[in-house]
C-alpha positions as CSV (number, residue, x, y, z in Angstrom):
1,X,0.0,0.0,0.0
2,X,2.9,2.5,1.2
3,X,4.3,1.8,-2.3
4,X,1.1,2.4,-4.1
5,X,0.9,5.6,-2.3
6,X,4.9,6.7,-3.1
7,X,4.2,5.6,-7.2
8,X,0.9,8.0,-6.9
9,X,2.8,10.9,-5.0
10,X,5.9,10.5,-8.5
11,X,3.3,10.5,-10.6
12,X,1.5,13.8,-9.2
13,X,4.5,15.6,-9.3
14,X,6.5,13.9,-12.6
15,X,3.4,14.3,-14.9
16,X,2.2,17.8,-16.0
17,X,-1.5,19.2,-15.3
18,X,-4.0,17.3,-16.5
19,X,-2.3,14.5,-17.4
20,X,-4.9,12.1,-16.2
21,X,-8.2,14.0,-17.5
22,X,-10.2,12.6,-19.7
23,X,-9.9,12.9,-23.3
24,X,-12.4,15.7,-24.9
25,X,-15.4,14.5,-26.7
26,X,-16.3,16.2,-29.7
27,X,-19.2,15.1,-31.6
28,X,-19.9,16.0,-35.3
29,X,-23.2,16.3,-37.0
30,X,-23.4,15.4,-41.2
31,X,-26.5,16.5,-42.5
32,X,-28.5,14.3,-45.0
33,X,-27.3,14.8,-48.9
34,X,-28.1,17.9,-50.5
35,X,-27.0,19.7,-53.7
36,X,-25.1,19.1,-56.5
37,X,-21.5,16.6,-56.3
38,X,-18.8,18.7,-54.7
39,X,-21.3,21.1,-52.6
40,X,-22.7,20.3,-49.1
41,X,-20.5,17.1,-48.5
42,X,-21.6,17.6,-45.0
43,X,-20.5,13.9,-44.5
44,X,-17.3,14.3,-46.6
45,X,-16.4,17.2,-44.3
46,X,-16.8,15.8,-41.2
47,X,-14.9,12.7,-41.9
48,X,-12.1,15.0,-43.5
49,X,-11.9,17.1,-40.1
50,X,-11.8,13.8,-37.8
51,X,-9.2,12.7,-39.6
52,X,-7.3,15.9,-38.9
53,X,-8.1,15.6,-35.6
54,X,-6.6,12.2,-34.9
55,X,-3.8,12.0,-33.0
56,X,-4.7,15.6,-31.4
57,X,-3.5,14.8,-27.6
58,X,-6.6,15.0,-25.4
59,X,-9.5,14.4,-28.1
60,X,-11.7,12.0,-29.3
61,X,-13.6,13.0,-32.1
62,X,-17.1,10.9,-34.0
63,X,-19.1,11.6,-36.6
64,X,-22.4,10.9,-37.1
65,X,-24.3,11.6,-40.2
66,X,-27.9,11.8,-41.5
67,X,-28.5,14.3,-39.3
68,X,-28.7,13.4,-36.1
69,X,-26.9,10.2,-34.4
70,X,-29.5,7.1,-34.3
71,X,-29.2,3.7,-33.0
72,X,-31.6,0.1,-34.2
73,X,-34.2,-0.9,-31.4
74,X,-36.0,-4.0,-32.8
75,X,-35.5,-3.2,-36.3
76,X,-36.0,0.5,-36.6
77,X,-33.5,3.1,-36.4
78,X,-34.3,5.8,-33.8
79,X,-32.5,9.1,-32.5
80,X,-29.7,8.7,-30.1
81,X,-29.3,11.2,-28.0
82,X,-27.1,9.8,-25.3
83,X,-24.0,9.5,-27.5
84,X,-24.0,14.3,-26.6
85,X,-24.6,13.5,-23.0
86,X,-21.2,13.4,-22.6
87,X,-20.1,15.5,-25.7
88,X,-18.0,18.5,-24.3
89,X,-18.4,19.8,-27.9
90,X,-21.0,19.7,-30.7
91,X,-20.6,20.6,-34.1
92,X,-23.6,20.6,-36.9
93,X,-22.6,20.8,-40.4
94,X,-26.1,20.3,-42.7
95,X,-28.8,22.5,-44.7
96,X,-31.0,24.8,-42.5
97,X,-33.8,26.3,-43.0
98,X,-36.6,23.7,-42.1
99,X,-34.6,21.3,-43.1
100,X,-31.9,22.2,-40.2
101,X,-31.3,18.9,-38.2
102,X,-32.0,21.2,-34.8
103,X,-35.4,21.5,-35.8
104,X,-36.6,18.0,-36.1
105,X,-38.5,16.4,-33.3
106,X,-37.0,17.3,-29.4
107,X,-33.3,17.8,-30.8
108,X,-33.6,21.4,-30.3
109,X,-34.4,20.7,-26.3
110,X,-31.6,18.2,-26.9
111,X,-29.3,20.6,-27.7
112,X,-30.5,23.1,-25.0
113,X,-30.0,20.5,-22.1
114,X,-26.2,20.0,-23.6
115,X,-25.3,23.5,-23.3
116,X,-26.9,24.0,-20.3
117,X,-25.0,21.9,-18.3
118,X,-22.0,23.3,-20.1
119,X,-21.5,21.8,-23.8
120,X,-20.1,24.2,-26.5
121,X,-22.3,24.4,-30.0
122,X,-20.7,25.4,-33.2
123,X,-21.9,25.2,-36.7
124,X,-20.8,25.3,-40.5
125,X,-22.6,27.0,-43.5
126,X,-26.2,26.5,-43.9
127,X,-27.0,25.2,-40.5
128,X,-26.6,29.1,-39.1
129,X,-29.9,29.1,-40.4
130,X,-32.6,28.3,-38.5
131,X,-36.0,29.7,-38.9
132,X,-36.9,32.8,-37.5
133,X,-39.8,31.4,-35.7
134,X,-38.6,27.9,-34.5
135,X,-34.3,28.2,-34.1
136,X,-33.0,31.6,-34.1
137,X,-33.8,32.6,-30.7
138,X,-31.7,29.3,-29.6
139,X,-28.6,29.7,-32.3
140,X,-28.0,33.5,-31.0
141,X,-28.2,32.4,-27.3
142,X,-25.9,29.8,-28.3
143,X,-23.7,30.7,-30.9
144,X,-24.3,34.4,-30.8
145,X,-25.5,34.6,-34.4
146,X,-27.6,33.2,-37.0
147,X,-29.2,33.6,-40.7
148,X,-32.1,35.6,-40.5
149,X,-34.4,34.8,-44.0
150,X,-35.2,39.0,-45.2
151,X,-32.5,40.4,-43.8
152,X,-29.1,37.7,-44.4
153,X,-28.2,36.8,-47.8
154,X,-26.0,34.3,-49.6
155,X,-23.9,35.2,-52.7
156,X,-21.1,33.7,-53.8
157,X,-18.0,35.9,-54.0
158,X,-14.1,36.1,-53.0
159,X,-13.8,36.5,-49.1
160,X,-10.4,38.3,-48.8
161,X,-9.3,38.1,-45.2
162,X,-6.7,40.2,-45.4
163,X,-6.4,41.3,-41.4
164,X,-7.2,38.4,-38.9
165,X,-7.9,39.0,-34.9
166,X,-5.6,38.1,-32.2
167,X,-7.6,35.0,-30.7
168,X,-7.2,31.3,-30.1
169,X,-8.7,30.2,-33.2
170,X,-6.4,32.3,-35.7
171,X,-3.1,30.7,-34.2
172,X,-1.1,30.0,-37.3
173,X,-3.6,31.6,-39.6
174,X,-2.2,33.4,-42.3
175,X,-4.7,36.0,-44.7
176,X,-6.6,33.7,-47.1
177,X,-9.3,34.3,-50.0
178,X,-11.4,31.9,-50.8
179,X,-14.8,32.0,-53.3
180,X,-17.5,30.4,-51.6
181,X,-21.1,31.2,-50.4
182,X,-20.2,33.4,-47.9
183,X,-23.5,34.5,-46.1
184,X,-23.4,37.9,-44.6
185,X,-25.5,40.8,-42.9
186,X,-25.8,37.8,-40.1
187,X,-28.4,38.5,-37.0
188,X,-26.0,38.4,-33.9
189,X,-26.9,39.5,-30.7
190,X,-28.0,42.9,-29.3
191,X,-24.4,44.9,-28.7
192,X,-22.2,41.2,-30.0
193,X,-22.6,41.0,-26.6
194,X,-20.1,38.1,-26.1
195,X,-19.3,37.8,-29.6
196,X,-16.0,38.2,-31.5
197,X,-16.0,38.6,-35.5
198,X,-13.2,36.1,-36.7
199,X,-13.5,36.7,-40.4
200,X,-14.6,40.1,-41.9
201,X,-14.5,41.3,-45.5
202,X,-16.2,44.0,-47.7
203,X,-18.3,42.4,-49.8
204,X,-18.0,43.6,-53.9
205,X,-21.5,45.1,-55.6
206,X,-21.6,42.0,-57.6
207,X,-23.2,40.3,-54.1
208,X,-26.0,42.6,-55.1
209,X,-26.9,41.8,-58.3
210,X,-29.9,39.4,-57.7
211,X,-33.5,40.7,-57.6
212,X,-34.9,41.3,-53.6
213,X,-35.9,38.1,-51.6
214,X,-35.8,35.6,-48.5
215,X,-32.4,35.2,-49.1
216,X,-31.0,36.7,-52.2
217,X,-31.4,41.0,-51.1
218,X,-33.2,43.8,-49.4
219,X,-33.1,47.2,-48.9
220,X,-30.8,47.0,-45.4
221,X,-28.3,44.7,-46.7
222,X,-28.0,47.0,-50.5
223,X,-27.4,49.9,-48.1
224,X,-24.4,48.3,-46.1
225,X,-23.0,47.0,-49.7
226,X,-23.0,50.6,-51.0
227,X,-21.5,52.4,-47.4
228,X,-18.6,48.8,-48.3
229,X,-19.5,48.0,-44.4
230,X,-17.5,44.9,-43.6
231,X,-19.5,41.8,-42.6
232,X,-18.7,39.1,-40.5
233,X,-18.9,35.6,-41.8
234,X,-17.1,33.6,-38.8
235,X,-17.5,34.5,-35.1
236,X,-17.0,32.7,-32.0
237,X,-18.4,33.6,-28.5
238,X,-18.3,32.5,-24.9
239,X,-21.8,32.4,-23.0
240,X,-22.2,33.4,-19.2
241,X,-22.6,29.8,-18.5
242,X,-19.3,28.8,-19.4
243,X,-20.4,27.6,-22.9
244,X,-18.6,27.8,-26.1
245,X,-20.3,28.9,-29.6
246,X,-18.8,29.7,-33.0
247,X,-20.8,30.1,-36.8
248,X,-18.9,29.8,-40.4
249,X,-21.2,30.9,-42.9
250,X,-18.4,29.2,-45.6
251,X,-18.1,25.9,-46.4
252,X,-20.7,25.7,-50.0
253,X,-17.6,23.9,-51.5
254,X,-16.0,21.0,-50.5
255,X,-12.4,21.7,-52.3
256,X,-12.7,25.0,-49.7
257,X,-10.8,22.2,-47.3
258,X,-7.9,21.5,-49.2
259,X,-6.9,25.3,-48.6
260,X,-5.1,25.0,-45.6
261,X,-5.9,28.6,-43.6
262,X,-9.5,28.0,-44.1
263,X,-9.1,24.2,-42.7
264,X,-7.1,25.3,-40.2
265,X,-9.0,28.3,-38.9
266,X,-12.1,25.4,-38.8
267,X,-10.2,23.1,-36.7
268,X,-9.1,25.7,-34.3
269,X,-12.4,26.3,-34.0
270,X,-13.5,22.7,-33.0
271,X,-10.4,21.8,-30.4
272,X,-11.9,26.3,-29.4
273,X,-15.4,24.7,-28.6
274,X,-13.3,21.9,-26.6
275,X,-12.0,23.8,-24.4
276,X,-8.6,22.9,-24.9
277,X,-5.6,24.8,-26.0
278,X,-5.0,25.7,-29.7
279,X,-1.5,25.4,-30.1
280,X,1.2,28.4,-31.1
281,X,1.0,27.2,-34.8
282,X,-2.6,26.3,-34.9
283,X,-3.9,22.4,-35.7
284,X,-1.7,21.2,-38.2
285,X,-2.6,19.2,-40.3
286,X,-2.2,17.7,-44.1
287,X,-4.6,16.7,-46.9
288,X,-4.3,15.2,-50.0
289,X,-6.4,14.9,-53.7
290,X,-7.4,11.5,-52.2
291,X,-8.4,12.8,-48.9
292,X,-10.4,15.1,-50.4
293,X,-12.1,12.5,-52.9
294,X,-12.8,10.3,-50.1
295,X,-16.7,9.4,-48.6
296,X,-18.4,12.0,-51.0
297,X,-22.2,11.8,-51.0
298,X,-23.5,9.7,-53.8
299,X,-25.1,12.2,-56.0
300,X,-26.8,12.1,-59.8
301,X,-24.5,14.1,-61.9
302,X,-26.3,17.3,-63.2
303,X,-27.6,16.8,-66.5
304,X,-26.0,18.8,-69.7
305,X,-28.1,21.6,-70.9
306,X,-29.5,21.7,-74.3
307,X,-27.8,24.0,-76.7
């Protein structure tokens, strides 16, 4: 027993802080298929980032896709929400709207019980958007911002982030531009109380060009264009309960990943939500033209049009 107790007392002072705590669970949500091949690879993605994330000390990291994680009772698959009891962080990468995974069934009250007692929320492209009526009220508390339809938009145009923040998820993160569906003129919180903007950029005229409409342009969002206000496609926040959040409106394309500051920015973001420290040089990690190929949704090619 006395040597028991000496072996403990080496270990306690040999080992660093934290040595013996348990890994971090982080739990990523694919949404179902959507879109044409090479665009909301939800499932593609979240593979791609676990398997950046392995061998990350102090993480384990699964992926569950179709939307929500589900288990078989007597022949029938079914939701299973114990596998975020224990989930210190929860990422949802999917389509909103309606079809946002959140919104089905209880998982919103899911999700609420998670980061109530503590879990951290972040989520990728489309599923900022909730509804305004079922959703949004949750993602700002949460995440500190969300899509609103009538007042958010979607374009497609080059994000140039030219200046980057001083903050634990740009470690390593050099100025990038990337052409993607960057959604902007986001609803965040009364004051961004809590929130930090991550990724800003001016967004050209050309992000004006379509006609007014739920998503596409209004009056509000022409006026910001014209004054060039910068609008803030990635933010992260910490709630007064000790929760994490972060939203990245990016992500449309899947070959977005294979640039390595935009993965890397992403990544930070997860091991962020974690709690655990982002090292000096950010996650570093490499991908290659198979990588990238790899677990893509089965999709019908889009048909030719006629000349």
């Amino acid at each position: 027993m006395k040597l028991f107790q000496t072996l403990t007392l080496i270990a306690a002072l040999v080992l660093p802080l934290g040595a013996f705590a348990a890994d971090k669970k982080i739990v990523l949500i694919a949404g179902k298929p959507s879109h044409p091949p090479g665009a909301h690879e939800h499932r593609a993605g979240c593979l791609l980032f676990q398997k950046c994330l392995t061998g990350f000390p102090g993480v384990k990291v699964f992926v569950y896709d179709g939307g929500w994680p589900t288990k078989q009772i007597d022949g029938k698959m079914v939701d299973d929400d114990s596998v975020l009891e224990a989930a210190d962080a929860i990422v949802i990468y999917s389509d909103g709207g309606a079809k946002h995974p959140a919104l089905v069934g209880e998982h919103l009250a899911t999700l609420g019980r998670q980061i109530k007692r503590g879990a951290s929320l972040g989520a990728i492209h489309y599923a900022v958007e909730p509804t305004k009526d079922k959703g949004q009220a949750e993602l700002l508390d949460w995440i500190g911002g969300a899509f609103e339809t009538n007042w958010s938009v979607n374009p497609h145009w080059d994000g140039n982030f030219r200046q980057l923040p001083v903050h634990a998820v740009t470690r390593g993160v050099k100025p990038f531009t990337t052409n993607d569906e960057w959604y902007f003129n986001m609803r965040f919180r009364a004051g961004m109380k809590g929130v930090t903007p991550i990724l800003s950029d001016v967004p050209p005229p050309s992000t004006m060009s379509r006609p007014d409409g739920a998503h596409s342009g209004n009056p509000a969002v022409r006026e910001l264009v014209a004054n060039k206000t910068p609008q803030h496609v990635m933010w992260v926040t910490e709630n007064a309960n000790g929760s994490r959040g972060f939203g990245f409106t990016g992500g449309h394309h899947h070959a977005s990943w294979q640039k390595e500051d935009q993965r890397k920015l992403v990544l930070n973001a997860i091991i962020w939500l974690a709690k655990l420290e982002v090292p000096a040089g950010g996650v570093v990690s490499t991908v290659t033209d198979a990588d990238m190929a790899a677990n893509l949704d089965p999709k019908p090619t889009p048909k030719a049009k006629k000349k």
